[in-house]
N, C-alpha and C positions, 0 to 999 in steps of 0.2 A: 567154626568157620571163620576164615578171614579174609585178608583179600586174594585173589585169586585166577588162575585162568581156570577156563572150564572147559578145557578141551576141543571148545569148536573156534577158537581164536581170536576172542574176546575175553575182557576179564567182567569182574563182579563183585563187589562188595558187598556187606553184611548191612545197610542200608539198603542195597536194592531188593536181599533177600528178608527183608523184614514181611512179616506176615499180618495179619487182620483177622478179628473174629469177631462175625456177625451172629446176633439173636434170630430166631425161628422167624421171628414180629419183623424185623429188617430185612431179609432174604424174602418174604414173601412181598413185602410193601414194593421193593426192586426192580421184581420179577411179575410184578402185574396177578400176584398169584397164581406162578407158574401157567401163566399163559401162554398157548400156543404158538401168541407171535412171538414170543420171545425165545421161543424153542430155537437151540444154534445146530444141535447136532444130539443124536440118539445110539445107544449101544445096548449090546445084551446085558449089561450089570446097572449105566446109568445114563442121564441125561443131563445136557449143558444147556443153561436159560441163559440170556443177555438181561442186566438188570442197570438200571439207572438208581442210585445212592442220591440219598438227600440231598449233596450237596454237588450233584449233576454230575458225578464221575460215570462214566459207562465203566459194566465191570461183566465178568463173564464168570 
């Protein structure tokens, strides 16, 4: 990937598409251990929590 439009007419770079990967141990400490208040939204395969990261980013 490089830089690019993405078809809805805006572009995007390979920094913004940089990704992250969290431990079981960090996804649950985030997410209040998948607590209900932090339930965003629910579907027949899965569920979306809102979680706060150590260093106070909200992440979803």
């Amino acid at each position: 990937l490089g830089d690019g439009q993405n078809g809805l007419g805006f572009s995007f770079s390979q920094e913004y598409l940089k990704g992250y990967w969290f431990n079981m141990e960090d996804v649950e400490s985030a997410t209040q251990y998948f607590s209900e208040v932090n339930l965003l939204g629910k579907s027949k395969f899965s569920s979306v929590y809102k979680g706060v990261l150590r260093d106070g980013s909200l992440v979803a």
